[in-house]
C-alpha positions as CSV (number, residue, x, y, z in Angstrom):
1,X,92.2,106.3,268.3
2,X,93.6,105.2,265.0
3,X,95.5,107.8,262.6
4,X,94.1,109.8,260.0
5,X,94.0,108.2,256.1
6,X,91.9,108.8,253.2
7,X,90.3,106.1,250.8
8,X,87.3,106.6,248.2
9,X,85.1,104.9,250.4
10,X,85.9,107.5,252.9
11,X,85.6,110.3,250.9
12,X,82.1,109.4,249.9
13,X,80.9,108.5,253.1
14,X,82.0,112.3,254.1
15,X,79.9,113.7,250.8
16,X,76.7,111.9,251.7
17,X,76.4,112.6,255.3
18,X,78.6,114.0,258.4
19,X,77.0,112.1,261.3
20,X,77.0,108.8,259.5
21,X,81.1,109.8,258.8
22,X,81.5,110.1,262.4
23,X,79.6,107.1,263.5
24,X,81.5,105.2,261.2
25,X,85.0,106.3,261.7
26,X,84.9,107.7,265.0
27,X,82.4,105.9,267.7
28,X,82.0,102.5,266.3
29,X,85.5,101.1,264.9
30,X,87.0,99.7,267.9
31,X,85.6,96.2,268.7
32,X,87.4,95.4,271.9
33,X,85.9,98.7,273.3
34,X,82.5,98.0,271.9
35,X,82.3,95.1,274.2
36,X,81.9,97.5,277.4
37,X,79.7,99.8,275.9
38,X,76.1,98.8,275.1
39,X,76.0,101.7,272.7
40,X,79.2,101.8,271.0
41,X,78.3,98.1,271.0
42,X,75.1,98.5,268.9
43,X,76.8,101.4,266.8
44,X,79.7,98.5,266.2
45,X,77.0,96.2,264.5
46,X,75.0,99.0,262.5
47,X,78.7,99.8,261.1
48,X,79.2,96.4,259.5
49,X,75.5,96.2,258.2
50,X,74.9,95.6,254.6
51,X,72.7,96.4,252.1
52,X,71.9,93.8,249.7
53,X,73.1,95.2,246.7
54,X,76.7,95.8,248.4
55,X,76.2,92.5,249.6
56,X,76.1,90.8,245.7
57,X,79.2,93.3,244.7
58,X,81.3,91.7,247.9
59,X,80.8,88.6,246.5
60,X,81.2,89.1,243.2
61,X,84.4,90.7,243.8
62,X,85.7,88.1,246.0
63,X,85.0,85.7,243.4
64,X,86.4,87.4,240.9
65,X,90.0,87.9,242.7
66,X,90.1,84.2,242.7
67,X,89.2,83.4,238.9
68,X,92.1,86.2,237.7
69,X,94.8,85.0,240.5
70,X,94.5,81.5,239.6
71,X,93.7,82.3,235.6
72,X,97.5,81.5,234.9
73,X,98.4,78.1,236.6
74,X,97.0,75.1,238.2
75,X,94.1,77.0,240.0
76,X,92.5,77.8,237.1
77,X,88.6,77.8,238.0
78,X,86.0,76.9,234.9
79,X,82.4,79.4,235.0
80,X,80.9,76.7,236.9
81,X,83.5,76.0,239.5
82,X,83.2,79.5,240.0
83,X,79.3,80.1,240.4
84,X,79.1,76.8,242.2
85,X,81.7,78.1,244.9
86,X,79.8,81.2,244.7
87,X,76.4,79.8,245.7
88,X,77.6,78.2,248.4
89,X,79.5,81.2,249.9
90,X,76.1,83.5,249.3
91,X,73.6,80.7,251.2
92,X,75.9,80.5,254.2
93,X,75.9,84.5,254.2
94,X,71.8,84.4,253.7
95,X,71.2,81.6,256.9
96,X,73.9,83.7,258.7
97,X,72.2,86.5,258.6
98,X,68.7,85.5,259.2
99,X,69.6,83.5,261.8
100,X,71.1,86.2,263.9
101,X,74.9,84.9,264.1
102,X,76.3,88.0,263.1
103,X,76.4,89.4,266.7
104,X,78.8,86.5,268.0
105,X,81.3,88.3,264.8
106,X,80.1,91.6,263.2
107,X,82.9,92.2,261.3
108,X,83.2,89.0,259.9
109,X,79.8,87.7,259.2
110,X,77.1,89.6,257.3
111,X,74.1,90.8,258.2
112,X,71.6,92.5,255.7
113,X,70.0,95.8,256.8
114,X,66.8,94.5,256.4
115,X,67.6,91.0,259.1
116,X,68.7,94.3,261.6
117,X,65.8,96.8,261.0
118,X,63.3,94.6,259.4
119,X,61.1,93.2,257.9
120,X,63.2,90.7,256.6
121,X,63.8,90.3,252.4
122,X,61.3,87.8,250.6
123,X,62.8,84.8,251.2
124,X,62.3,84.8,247.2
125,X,64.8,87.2,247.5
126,X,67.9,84.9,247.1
127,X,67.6,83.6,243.9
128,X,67.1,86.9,242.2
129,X,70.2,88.1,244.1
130,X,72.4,84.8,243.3
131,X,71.0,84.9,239.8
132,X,72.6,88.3,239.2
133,X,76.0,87.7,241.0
134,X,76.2,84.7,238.6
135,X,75.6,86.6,235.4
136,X,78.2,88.8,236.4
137,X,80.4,85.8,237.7
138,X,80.1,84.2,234.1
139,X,80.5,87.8,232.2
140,X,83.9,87.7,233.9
141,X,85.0,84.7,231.5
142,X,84.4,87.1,228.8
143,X,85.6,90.4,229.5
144,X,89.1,91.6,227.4
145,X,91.0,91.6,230.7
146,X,90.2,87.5,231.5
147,X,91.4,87.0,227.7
148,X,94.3,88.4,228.2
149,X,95.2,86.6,231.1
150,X,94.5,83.3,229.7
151,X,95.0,83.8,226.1
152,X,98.2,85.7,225.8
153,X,101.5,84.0,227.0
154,X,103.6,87.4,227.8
155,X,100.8,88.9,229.6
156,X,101.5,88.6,233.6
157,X,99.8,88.7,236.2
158,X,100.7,91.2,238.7
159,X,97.9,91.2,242.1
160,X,94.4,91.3,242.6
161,X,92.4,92.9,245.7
162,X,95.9,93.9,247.7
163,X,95.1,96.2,250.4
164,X,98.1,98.7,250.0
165,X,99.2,102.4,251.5
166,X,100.6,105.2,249.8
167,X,101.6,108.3,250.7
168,X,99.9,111.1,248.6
169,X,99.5,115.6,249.2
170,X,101.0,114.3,252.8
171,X,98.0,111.8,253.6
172,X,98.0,108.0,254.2
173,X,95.9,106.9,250.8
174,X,94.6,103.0,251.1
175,X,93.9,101.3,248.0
176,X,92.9,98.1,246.6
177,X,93.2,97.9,243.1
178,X,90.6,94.5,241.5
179,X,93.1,93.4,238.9
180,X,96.5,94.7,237.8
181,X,98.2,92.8,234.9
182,X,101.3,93.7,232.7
183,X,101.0,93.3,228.9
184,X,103.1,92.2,226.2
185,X,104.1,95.7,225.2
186,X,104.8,96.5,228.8
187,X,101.9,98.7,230.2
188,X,100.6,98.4,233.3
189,X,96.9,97.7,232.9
190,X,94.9,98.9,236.6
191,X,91.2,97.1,236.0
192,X,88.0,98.1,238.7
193,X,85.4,95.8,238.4
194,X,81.6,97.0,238.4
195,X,79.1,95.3,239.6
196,X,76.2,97.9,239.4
197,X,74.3,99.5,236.9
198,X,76.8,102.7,236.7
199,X,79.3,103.1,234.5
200,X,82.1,105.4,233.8
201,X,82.3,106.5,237.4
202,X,85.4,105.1,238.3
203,X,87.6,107.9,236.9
204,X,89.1,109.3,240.5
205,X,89.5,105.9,241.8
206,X,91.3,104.5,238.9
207,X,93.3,108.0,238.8
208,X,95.0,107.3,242.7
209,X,95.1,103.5,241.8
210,X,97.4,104.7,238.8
211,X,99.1,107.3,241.0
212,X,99.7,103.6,243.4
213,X,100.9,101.7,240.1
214,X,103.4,104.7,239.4
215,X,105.2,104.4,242.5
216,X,104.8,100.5,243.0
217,X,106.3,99.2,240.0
218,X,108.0,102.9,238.9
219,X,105.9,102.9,235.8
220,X,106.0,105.9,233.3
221,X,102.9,107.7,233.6
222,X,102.3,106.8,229.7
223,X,102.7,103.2,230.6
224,X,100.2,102.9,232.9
225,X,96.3,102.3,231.3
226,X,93.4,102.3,233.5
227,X,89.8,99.9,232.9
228,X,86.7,100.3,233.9
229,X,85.0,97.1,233.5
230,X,81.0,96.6,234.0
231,X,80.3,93.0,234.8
232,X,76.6,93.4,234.6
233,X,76.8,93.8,230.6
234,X,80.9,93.9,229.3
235,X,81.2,97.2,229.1
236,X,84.5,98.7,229.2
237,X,85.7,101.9,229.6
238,X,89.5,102.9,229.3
239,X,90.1,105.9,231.8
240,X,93.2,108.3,230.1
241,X,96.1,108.5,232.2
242,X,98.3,111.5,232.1
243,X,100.1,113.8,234.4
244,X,97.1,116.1,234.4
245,X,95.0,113.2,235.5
246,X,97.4,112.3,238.2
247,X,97.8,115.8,239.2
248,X,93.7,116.4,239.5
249,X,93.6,113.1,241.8
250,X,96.2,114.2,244.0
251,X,94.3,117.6,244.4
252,X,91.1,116.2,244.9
253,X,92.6,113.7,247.9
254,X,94.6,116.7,249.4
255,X,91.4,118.4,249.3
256,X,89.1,116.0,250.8
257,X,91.7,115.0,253.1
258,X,91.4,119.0,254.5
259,X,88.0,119.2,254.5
260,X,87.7,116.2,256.9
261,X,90.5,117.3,259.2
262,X,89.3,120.8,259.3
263,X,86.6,119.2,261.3
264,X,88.3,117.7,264.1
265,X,88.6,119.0,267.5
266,X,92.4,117.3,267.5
267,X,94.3,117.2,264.2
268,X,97.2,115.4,265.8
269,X,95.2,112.9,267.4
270,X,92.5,112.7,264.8
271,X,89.7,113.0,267.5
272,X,86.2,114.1,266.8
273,X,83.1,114.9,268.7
274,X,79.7,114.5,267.8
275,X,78.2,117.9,267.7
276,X,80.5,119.1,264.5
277,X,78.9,116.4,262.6
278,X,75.6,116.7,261.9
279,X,73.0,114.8,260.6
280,X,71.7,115.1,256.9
281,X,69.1,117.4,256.3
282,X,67.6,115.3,253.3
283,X,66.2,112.3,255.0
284,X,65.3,110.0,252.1
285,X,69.4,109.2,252.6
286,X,68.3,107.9,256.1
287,X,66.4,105.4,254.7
288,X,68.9,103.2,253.4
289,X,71.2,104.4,256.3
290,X,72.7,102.0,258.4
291,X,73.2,104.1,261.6
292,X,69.1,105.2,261.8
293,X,68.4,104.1,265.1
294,X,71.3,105.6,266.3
295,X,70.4,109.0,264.8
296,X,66.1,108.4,265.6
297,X,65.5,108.0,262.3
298,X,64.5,104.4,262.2
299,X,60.8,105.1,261.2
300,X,62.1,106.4,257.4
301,X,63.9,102.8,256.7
302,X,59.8,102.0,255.8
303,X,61.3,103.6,252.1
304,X,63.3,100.7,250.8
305,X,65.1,102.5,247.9
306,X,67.9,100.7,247.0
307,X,67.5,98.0,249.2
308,X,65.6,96.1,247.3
309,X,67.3,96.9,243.9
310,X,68.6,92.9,242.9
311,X,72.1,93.5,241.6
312,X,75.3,95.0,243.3
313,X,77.7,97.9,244.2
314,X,81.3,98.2,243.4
């Protein structure tokens, strides 16, 4: 069983229901023992399902890393180089997933909730979705952080979607910051791409990715500026760092971090079992939930919800 860490993922996952936080991070992780186990097997599949909408912020986001990493040299992609490499990555995902192909590699090749559970999306579907990741693709070129990049000489470039640990209130914290950048004045300037329609919920997030900033390049806390950046419209929102900020998302993480631990059967080993997880009493969050069949919920997935919402999450 793998150790104990947070992340903000986790954390929300733990908010909106216990028994989908337990089939997630405690019965379906393991591949290699998923292949013995026709039911850890299954859960291992419903665990890398995706809802369209996460599916557009994926690739948005992956795009994105690539525009701002190669925004300063050779590798410099135009908006259409980009959406056109875009498109291309978002049919294979659409024929991968309708055709099925996602059991020979779950983890590694999607599948929409609606290919798994049915009925499948409107085959009209795709064009809407790509439409929208494009918009956002081509809002990118024009966002302050981009400028910067390319239009200011003593600006650097410092990383973009590096999965890194810290060690925060005595838990292993993972964090993958979209952008990070130096200026010309020498702040360090944390960016989180959105994708979705919400803005100006990034505030925690961007607190622990400053806390990751702090200690990676041992920034002053009053050097280090924090963006939230919406993609669907240009929005930007600058999140104030301070040592109260940093000290609230340290709390909140030491926090969270208890409140999932004090659930375990085995702290030290970080083992679980089913029965101090239970489901959600408020089933319209089952129908968007990608372990229903697991839990006998399958019938409430007939409520689409967000599923069918064209845009993306992140």
């Amino acid at each position: 069983m793998a150790t104990f860490s947070w992340s903000k993922s986790r954390d929300g996952m733990f908010r909106e229901c216990l028994r989908l936080y337990y089939y997630h991070y405690y019965r379906s992780p393991d591949g290699r023992r998923a292949a013995s186990d026709p039911f850890v097997r299954e859960l291992y599949v419903m665990r890398h399902l995706t809802t369209r909408p996460m599916w557009v912020g994926a690739v948005v986001h992956s795009q994105a890393r690539k525009i701002v990493s190669g925004a300063q040299g050779q590798l410099r992609l135009s908006p259409d180089e980009a959406v056109d490499q875009m498109r291309r990555r978002m049919g294979y995902d659409w024929q991968t997933s309708r055709s099925g192909r996602y059991r020979q590699d779950p983890a590694n090749m999607l599948c929409l909730v609606d290919d798994y559970y049915g009925p499948p999306a409107d085959p009209d579907a795709f064009a809407g979705h790509y439409q929208y990741a494009a918009n956002c693709v081509r809002s990118l070129f024009n966002t302050d952080p981009y400028r910067l990049l390319t239009g200011d000489p003593a600006v650097r470039f410092l990383e973009a979607e590096q999965l890194h640990k810290l060690t925060l209130a005595g838990q292993t914290v993972w964090v993958v910051p979209d952008l990070v950048m130096r200026l010309a004045d020498g702040r360090i300037v944390v960016v989180d791409w959105k994708t979705g329609t919400d803005i100006g919920v990034a505030r925690l997030q961007l607190a622990v990715y400053a806390l990751f900033a702090r200690q990676q390049w041992a920034a002053p806390v009053e050097e280090i500026t924090t963006w939230e950046v919406s993609l669907s419209d240009g929005r930007l929102i600058e999140h104030p760092i301070d040592a109260g900020s940093l000290a609230w998302a340290e709390e909140v993480v030491r926090s969270s971090a208890e409140a999932m631990l004090s659930l375990l059967v085995d702290r030290e080993r970080n083992l679980a079992q089913e029965a101090d997880f239970p489901m959600s009493e408020d089933v319209a969050l089952c129908a968007r939930c990608r372990f229903r069949r697991a839990c006998g919920r399958e019938a409430v997935g007939s409520r689409r919800g967000k599923e069918e919402k064209i845009g993306g999450e992140g």
